[in-house]
NUDREN-844841 format. One line per field, with one value per residue (C-alpha): residue in one letter; x negated, y, z; residue number from 1. Coordinates in Angstrom, 2 decimals. Last residue first. Layout:
res = [A/...] $
u = [X/...] $
v = [Y/...] $
w = [Z/...] $
n = [NUM/...] $
***
This chain:
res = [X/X/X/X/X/X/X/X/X/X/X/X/X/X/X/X/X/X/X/X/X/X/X/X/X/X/X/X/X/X/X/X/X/X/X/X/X/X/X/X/X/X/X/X/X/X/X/X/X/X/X/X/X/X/X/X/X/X/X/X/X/X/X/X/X/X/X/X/X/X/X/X/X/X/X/X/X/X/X/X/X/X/X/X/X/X/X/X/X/X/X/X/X/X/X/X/X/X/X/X/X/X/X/X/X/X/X/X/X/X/X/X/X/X/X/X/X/X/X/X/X/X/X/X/X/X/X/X/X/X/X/X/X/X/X/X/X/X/X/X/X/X/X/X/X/X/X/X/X/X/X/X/X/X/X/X/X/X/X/X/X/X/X/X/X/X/X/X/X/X/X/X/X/X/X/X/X/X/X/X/X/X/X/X/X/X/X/X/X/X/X/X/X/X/X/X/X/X/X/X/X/X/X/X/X/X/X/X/X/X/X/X/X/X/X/X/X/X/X/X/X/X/X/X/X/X/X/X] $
u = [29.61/28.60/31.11/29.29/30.10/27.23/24.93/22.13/18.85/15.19/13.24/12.42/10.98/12.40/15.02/15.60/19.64/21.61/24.24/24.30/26.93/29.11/26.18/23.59/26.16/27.03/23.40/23.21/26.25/24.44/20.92/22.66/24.87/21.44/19.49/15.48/15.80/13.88/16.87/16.61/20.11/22.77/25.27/25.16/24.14/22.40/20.44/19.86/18.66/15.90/15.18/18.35/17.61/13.72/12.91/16.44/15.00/18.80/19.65/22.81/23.34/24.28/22.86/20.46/20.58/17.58/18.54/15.56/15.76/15.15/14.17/13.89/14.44/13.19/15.08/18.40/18.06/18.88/18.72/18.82/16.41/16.94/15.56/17.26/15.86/12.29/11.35/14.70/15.88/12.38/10.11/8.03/4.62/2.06/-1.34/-0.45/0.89/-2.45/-4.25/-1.89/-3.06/-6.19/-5.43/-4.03/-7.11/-9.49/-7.37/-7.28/-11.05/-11.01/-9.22/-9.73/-6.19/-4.22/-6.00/-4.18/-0.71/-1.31/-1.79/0.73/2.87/1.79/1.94/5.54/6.43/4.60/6.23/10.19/9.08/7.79/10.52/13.16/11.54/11.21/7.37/5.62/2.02/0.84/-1.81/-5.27/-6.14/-4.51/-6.47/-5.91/-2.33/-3.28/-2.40/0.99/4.33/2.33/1.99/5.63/5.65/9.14/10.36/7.01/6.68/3.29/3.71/1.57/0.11/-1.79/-5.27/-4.93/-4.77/-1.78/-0.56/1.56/2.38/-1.31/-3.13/-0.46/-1.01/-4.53/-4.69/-2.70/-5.18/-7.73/-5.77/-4.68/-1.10/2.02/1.62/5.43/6.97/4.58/5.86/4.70/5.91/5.00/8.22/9.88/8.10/9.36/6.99/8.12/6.16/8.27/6.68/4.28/3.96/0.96/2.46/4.17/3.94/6.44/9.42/11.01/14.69/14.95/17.11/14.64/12.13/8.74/6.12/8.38/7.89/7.40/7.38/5.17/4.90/8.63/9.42/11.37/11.39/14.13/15.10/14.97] $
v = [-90.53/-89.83/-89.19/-90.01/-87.75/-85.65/-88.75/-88.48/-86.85/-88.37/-85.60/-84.17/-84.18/-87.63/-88.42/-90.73/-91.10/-92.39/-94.16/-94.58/-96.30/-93.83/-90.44/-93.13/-93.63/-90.14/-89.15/-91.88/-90.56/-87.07/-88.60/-90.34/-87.42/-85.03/-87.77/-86.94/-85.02/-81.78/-79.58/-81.77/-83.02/-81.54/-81.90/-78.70/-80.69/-82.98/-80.94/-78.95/-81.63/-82.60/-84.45/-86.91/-88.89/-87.81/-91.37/-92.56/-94.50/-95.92/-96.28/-98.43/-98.66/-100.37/-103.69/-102.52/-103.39/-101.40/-100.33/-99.36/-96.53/-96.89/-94.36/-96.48/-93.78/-91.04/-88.11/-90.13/-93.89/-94.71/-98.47/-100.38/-102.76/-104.83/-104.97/-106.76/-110.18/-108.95/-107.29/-108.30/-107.82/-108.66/-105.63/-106.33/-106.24/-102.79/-103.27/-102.53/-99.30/-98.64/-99.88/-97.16/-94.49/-95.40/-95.45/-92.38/-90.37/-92.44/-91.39/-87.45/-87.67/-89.49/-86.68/-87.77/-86.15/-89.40/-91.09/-88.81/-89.44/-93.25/-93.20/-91.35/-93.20/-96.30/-94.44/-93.53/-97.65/-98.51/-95.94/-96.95/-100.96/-100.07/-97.81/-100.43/-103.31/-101.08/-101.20/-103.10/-102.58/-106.22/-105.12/-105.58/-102.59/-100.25/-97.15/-97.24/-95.96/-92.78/-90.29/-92.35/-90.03/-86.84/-89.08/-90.07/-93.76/-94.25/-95.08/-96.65/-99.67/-100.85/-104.15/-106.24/-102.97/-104.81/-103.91/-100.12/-100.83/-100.71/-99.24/-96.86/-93.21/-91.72/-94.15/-93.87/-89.95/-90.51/-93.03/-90.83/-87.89/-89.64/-91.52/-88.05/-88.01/-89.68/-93.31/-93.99/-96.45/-98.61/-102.48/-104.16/-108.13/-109.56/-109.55/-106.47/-103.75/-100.88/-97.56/-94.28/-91.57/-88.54/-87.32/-84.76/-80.92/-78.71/-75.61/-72.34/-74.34/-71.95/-70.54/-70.49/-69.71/-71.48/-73.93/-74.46/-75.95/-75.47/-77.70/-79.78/-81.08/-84.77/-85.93/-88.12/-91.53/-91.98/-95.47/-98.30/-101.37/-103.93/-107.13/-110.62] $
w = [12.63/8.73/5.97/2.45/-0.37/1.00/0.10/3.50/1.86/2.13/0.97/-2.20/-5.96/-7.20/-4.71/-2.22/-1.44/1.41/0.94/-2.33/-4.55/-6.31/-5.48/-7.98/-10.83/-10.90/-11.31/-14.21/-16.29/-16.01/-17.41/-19.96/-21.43/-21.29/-23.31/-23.23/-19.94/-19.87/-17.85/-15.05/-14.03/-11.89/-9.33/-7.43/-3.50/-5.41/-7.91/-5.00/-2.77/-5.25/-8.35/-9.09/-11.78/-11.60/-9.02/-7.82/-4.61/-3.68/-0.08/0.86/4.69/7.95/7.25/4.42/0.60/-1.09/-4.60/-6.39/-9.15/-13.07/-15.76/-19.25/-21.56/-19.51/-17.83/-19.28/-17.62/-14.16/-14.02/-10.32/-9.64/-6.59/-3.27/-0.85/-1.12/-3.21/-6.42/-7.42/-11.35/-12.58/-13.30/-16.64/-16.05/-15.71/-17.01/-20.81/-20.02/-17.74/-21.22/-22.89/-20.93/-21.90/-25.28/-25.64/-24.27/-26.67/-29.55/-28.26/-28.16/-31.91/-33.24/-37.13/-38.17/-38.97/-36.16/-33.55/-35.67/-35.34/-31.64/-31.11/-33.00/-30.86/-27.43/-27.72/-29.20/-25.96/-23.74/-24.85/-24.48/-20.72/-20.00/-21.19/-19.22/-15.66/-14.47/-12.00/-10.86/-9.31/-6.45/-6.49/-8.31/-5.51/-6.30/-10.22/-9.82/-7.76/-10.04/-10.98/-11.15/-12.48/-15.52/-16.13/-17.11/-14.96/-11.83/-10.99/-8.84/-7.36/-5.71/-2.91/-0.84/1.62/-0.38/0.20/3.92/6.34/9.52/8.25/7.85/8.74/6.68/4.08/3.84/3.79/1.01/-0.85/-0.87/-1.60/-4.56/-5.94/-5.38/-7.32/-5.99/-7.26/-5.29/-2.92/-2.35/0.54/0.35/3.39/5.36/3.46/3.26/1.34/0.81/-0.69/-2.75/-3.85/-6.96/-7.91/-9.50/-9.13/-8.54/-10.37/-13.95/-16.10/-14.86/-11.67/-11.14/-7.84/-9.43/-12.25/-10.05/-11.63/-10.91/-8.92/-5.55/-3.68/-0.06/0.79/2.54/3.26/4.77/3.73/6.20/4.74/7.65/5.96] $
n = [228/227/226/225/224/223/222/221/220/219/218/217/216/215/214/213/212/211/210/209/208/207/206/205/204/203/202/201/200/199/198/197/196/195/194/193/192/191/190/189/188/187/186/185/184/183/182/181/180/179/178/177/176/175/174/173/172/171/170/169/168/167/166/165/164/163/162/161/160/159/158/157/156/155/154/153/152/151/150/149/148/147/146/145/144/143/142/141/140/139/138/137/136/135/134/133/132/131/130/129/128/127/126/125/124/123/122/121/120/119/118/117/116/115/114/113/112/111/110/109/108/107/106/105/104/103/102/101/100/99/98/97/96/95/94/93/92/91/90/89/88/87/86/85/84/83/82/81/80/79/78/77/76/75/74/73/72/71/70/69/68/67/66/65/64/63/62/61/60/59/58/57/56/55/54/53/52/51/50/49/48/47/46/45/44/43/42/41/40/39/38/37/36/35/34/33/32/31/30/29/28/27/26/25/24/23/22/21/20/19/18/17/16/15/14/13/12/11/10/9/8/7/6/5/4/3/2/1] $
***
């Protein structure tokens, strides 16, 4: 079975720390990818307001909101799922260890917010947490070709997909590797949760990738790669 993955919309940082910005200078959102593979239509990361996603994939593909089978998120990350409520009909997937990291997150929260009578930030918490709850385990394949592949260190449970072409490798890294200059200088976000993790996960991704999709960029070929 032949792998379609396209590029819906290209994500940016809030503040990229390469360009020596500080502090929020835009309204940060993710790369947003689509793989289609026979019937299966799986959208990665629906970062944008839902109108404004639903435009970008009218004008990218020939689908509707309902043909989208899977949601996957690379992580819980809020900016990473605006639109997550627009494709109700579709099975929203979510990496084991990320799931049990954000539930255990969202239960001290939860506790500390009762603890001082803030009933607002309660109800906040658990609605995100009934989105948490929404979201099933990923299994190892989301379909032939398309298998999880673990990138954990920006978030505990940070995890890419590994789609197995004829002529290529690409892995959708999600915030392991944010944008072509943290490939090109071979860095990690400076907010990761584990430093050592997130590094040992970028150099997993440049050893078997192809050709990478990053968190916060466009489609980039691996520079490590030699290209005809």
């Amino acid at each position: 079975m032949s792998i379609d993955s396209r590029l819906i919309s290209i994500g940016t940082l809030a503040a990229h720390p390469l360009w020596n910005e500080k502090g929020q200078v835009r309204t940060g959102h993710a790369t947003t990818m689509l793989i289609s593979a026979g019937d299966t239509h799986i959208l990665v990361n629906p970062s944008l307001p839902a109108p404004a996603l639903l435009a970008r994939i009218s004008e990218r593909t020939s689908l509707q909101p309902e043909d989208i089978t899977h949601i996957f998120l690379t992580s819980f990350q809020a900016d990473q799922r605006r639109a997550l409520r627009a494709f109700d009909m579709a099975i929203w997937l979510l990496y084991e260890a990320e799931r049990q990291s954000m539930e255990e997150t969202f239960q001290t929260q939860i506790a500390e917010a009762e603890d001082g009578d803030d009933e607002e930030l309660v109800a906040l918490i658990e609605a995100e947490s009934e989105l948490l709850t929404r979201c099933e385990v990923a299994p190892d394949s989301l379909a032939p070709g398309v298998d999880l592949f673990p990138l954990p260190g920006v978030t505990p449970g940070t995890c890419g997909l590994l789609l197995a072409q004829p002529n290529m490798t690409t892995l959708i890294c999600g915030d392991a590797v944010a944008t072509s200059e943290h490939l090109e200088q071979g860095k990690v976000l400076p907010n990761c949760v584990s430093i050592e993790q997130a590094q040992e996960s970028f150099r997993e991704a440049i050893e078997i990738a192809d050709v990478i999709v990053p968190g916060r960029d466009n489609i980039l070929l691996n520079p490590l790669r030699h290209f005809l």
